[in-house]
N, C-alpha and C positions, 0 to 999 in steps of 0.2 A: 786311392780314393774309393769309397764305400758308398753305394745310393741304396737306399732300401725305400719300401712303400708301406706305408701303413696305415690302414684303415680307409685306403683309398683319399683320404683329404688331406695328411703331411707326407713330405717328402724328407727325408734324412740324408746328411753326407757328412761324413767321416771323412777327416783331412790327416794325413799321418805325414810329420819332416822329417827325413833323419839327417844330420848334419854330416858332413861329410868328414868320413873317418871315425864318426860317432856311433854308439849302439844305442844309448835312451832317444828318444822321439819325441815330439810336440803334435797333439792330437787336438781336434778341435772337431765337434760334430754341430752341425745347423741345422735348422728345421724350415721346413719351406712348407706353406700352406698352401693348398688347391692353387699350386703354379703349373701343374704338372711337369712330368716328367723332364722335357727339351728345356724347359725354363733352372729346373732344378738342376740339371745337369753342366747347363752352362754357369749357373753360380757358383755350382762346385767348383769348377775350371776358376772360375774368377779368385775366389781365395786360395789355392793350389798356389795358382800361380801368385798372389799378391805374399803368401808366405814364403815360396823360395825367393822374390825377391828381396822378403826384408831376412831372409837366412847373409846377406852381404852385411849383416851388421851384426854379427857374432864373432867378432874378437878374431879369425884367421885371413892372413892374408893368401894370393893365389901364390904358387909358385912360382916361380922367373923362369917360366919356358920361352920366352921371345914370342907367346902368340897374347894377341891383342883382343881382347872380347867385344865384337861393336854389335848394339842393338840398334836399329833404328825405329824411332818410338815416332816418327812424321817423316811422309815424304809427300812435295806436293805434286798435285796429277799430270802436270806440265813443267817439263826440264830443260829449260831452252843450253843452259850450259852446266858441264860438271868441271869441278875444282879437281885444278892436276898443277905438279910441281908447277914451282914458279909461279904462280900467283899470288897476288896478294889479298888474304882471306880476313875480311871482317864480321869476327864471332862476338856471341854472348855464352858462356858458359858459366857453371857452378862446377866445385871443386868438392871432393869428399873423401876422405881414408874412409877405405872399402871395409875396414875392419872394424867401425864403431859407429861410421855414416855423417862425422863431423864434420861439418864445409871449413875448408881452409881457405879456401877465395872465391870470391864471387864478381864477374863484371855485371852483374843485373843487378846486385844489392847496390852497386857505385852508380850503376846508368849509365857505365860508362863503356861501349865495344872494344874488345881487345882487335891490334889490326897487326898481320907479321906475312909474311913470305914463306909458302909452303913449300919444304921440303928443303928448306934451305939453314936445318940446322939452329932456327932462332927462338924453338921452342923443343918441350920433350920429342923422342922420336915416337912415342905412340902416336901423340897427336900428328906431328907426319905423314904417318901410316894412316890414321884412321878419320885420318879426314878430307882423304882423297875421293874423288868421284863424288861429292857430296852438291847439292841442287841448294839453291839460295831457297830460304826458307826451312831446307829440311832437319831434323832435328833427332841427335841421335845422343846415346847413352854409351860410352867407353870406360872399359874396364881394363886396364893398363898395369901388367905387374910391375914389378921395383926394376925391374932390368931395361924397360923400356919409359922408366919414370925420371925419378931420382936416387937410383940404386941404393950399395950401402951406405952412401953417405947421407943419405938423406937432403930434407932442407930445412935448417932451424928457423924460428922454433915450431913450427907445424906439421913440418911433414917426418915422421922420424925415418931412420934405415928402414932398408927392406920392405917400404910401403906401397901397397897397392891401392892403385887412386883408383877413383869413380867422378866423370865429368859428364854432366848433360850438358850438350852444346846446340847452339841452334848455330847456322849461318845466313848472316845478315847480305851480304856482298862480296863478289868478286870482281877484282880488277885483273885485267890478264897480264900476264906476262908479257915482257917489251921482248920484243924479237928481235935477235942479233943477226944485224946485216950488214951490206955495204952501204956505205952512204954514198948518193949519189953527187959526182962533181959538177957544180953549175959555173958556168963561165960570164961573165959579167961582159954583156957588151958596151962598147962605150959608141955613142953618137956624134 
């Protein structure tokens, strides 16, 4: 990123992406009028960043190293409890291959919350992983290779092999986990 000053009333910034593995770039210069500098500087940040995230929609997927990319794009300022195995987690999420940014499912387009048991194998194991410790309300962005997805088989006809997903999820409720105990024996008096 590039800031220059000129003439003292625009600001300029030069945004250069190189895609990864790639040598040509994607360049985009803006002009900012009497915002100064601080002002100028955080817009640049603003498209920087709003470019490497739409660089997730150029045709590569990640590698299948087993690590799970989680953003969290909300968290709310009070957490009375966080999601861990064995609960039962009721999400809204959208679905996207990471390589063109096409939603393959959606429960907000249905209106309808998905609801499963974490960690208990009833869904991909990213989402497993990366939906742990998570606060009702808070809302986050998973980035899931094919190994922690729907590997090389894929899932017809949406999801092909070797696809890395993209889910923004928010969570709606948790119900906890039932605790495995002894039941207590009660003896029935008679009168």
């Amino acid at each position: 990123t590039l800031l220059s000053l000129k003439d003292r009333r625009h600001v300029f910034c030069k945004v250069r992406v190189f895609p990864r593995g790639g040598r040509s770039h994607k360049s985009f210069r803006v002009r900012y009028t009497a915002g100064g500098m601080n002002r100028a500087f955080f817009a640049c940040v603003l498209v920087l960043l709003a470019r490497c995230d739409a660089k997730a929609c150029e045709g590569d997927n990640l590698p299948s190293d087993g690590q799970i990319r989680i953003g969290v794009k909300f968290k709310p300022e009070t957490c009375e409890r966080q999601s861990k195995k064995g609960d039962k987690l009721s999400m809204h999420y959208t679905g996207r291959l990471y390589s063109d940014c096409s939603v393959f499912d959606s429960s907000v387009e249905r209106d309808e919350p998905f609801e499963f048991k974490l960690g208990a194998g009833q869904v991909i194991a990213g989402w497993d992983q990366g939906l742990r410790g998570m606060c009702i309300g808070e809302k986050r962005k998973l980035t899931i290779p094919s190994d922690l997805a729907y590997g090389d088989q894929g899932s017809d006809p949406k999801i092909p092999a070797g696809a890395t997903l993209q889910f923004d999820v928010e969570l709606l409720d948790i119900k906890a986990a039932k605790k495995k105990g002894k039941k207590k024996k009660t003896e029935k008096m008679e009168l």
